[in-house]
C-alpha positions as CSV (number, residue, x, y, z in Angstrom):
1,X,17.2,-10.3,2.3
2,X,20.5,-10.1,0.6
3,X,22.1,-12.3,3.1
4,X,19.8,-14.9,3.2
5,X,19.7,-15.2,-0.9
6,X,19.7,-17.6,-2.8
7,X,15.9,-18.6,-1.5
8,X,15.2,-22.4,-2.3
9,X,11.4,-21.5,-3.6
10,X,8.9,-18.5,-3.4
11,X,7.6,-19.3,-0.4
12,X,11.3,-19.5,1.1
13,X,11.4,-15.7,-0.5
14,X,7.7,-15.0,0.7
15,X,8.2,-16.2,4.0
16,X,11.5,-14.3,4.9
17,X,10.4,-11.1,3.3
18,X,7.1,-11.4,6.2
19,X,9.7,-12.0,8.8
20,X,12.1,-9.3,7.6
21,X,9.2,-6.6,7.1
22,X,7.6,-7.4,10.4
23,X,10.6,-6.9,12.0
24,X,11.4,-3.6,11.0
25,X,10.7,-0.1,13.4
26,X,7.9,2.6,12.7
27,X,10.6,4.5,11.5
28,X,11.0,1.9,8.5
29,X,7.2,1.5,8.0
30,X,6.9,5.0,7.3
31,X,9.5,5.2,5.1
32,X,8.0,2.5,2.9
33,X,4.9,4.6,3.3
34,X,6.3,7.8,2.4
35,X,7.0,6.2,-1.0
36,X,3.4,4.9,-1.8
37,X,1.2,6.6,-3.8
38,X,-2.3,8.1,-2.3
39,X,-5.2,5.7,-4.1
40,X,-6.5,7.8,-6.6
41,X,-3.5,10.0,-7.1
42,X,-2.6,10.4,-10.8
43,X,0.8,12.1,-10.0
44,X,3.2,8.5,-9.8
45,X,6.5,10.5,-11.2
46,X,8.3,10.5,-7.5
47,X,8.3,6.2,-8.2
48,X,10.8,4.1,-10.1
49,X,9.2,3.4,-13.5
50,X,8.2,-0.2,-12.4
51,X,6.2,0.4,-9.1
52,X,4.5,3.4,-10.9
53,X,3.1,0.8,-13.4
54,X,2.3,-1.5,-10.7
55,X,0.7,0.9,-8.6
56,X,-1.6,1.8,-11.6
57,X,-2.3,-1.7,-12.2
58,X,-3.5,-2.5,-8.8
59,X,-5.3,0.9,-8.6
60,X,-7.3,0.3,-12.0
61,X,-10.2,0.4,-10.6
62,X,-10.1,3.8,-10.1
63,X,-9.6,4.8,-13.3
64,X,-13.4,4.6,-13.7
65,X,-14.4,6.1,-10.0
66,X,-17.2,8.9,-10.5
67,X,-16.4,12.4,-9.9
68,X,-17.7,12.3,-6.1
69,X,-15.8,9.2,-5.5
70,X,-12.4,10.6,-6.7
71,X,-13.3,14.1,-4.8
72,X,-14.1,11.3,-1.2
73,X,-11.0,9.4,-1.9
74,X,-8.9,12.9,-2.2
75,X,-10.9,14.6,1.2
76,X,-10.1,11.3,3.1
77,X,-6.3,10.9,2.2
78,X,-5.7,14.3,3.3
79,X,-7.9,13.8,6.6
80,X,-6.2,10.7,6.9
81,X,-2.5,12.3,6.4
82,X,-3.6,15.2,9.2
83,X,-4.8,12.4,11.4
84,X,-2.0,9.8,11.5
85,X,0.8,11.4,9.9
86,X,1.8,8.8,7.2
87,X,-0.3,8.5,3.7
88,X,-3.4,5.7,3.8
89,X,-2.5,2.3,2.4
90,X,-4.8,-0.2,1.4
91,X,-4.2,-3.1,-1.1
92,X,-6.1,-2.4,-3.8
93,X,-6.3,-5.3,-5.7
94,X,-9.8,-6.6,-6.4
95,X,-11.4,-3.6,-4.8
96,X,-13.5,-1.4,-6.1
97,X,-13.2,2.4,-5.3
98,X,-16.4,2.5,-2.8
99,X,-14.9,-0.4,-1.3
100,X,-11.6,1.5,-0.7
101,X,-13.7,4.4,0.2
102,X,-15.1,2.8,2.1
103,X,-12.5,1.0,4.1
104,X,-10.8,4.4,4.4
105,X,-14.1,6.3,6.4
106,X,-13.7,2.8,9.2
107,X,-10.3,3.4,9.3
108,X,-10.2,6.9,10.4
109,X,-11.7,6.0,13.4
110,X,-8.9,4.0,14.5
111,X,-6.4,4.9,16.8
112,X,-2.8,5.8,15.1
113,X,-1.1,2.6,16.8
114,X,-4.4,0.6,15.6
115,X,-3.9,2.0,12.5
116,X,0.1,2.0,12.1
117,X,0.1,-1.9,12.1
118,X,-3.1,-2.1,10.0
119,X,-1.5,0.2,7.5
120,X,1.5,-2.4,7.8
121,X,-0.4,-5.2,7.1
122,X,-1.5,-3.7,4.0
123,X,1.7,-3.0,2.7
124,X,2.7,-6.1,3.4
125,X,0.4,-7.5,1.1
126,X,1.3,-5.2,-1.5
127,X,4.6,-6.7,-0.9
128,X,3.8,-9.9,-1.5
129,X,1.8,-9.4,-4.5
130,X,4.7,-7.0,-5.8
131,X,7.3,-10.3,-4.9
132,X,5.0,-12.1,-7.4
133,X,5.1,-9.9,-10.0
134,X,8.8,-9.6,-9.8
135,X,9.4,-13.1,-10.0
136,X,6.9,-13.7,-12.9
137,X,9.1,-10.6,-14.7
């Protein structure tokens, strides 16, 4: 990214942050993963101060989860961490916490090379929406 700076627009930015993150090895997903908080997780203080606050902001919604719903979403991360060996990701934005729930029961029926890229395509979108925020700073 550094060697391609200065970026003429955002979607010069956007569009070579796709390339560069698509590009990258499972070894580099899960790194990015590694570093992502579980949805629902309360416990952000192993993030820079910045991505803590965004991750809170584009997990809001489960702020106001019931009970059960926070108790599903904590069962199915672990499940999900035993079953594919990197944390669930989902972009969160606009979702609700069944939704995410949800989304997380379908996707631990997948196969782990299904569900490597699909949890790549989420953080990609995170991405992007984090690239926005930064820009808008």
């Amino acid at each position: 990214m550094i060697s391609q700076r200065p970026f003429a627009d955002e979607k010069g930015l956007q569009n070579f942050a796709d390339l560069a993150w698509n590009a990258m090895s499972e070894a580099d997903w899960l790194e990015a993963f590694a570093c992502h908080p579980r949805i629902g997780e309360r416990n952000t203080s192993h993030l820079s101060t910045q991505s803590s606050t965004w991750s809170k902001q584009e997990q809001s919604s489960v702020e106001s989860a019931a009970c059960t719903t926070l108790e599903q979403l904590a069962e199915g991360n672990a499940l999900y961490k035993n079953k594919f060996g990197f944390t669930y990701i989902v972009c969160a934005t606009g979702k609700t916490p069944e939704e995410m729930l949800a989304i997380l029961a379908r996707r631990l029926k997948s196969d782990r090379a299904s569900e490597l890229r699909e949890a790549a395509e989420q953080q990609r979108l995170i991405m992007q929406i984090r690239l926005r925020k930064w820009l808008e700073q």
